[in-house]
N, C-alpha and C positions, 0 to 999 in steps of 0.2 A: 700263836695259838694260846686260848686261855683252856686251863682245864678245872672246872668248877665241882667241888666236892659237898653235899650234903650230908649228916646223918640226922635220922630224927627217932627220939623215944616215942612211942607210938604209947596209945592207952589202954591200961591192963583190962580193960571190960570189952575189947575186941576183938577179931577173930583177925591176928596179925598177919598170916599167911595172907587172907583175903585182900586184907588193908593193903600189902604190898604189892600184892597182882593190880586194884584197883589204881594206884597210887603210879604203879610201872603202865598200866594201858593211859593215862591219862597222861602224862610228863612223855613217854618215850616216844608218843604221838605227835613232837611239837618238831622233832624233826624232819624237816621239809617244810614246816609251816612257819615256824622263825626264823628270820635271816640270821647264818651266822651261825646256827645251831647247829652242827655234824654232828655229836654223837650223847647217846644219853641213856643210862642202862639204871635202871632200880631194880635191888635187889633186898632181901632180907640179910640181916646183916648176922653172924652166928658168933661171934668174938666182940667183947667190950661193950660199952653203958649201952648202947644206942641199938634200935632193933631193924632198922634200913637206910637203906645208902643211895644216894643217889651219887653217880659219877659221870658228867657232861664234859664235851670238847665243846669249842666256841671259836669263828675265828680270829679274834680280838678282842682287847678291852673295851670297846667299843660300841664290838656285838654283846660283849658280856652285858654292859649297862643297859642297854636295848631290851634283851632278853626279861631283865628283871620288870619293864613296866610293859610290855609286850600284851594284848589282849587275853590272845590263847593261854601265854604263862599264868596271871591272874587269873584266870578262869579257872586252870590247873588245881592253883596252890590252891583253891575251895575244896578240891577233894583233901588235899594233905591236911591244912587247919582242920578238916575232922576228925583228922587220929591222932595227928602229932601234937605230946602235951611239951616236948623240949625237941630242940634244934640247936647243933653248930655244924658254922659251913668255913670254908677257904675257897679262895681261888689263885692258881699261878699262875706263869707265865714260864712256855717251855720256847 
């Protein structure tokens, strides 16, 4: 299992709560529609630099790489490049 971790600075001319509800209906919806994607929760983040989180399960590296050129994924990350002005992610393997 991979478990793949986002945060993103979001941009101070927007209504963040929103951006994050938006940002969680679009990503948490890929579950069942990406192979290999079980789990994925976006949340506003209230501790350190970054103002949301994203926290995904995956069930391989495999599915991980998958995920990243995925249709639905890119379509996704349209919504997030509209808020997010900075980004850093990991992923492990449990």
């Amino acid at each position: 299992m991979v478990k793949h971790i986002v945060f993103w600075k979001l941009r101070e001319d927007c209504d963040k709560d929103a951006a994050v509800r938006e940002i969680a209906d679009k990503l948490e919806a890929l579950v069942g529609v990406v192979p290999g994607l079980t789990k994925a929760q976006v949340r506003r983040a209230y501790t350190g630099d970054y103002d949301a989180v994203l926290y995904s399960e995956l069930d391989s590296r495999e599915a991980a790489e998958a995920y990243q050129t995925h249709p639905a994924h890119l379509e996704a990350k349209k919504t997030v490049h509209g808020y997010a002005v900075g980004r850093a992610a990991c992923d492990f393997e449990v």
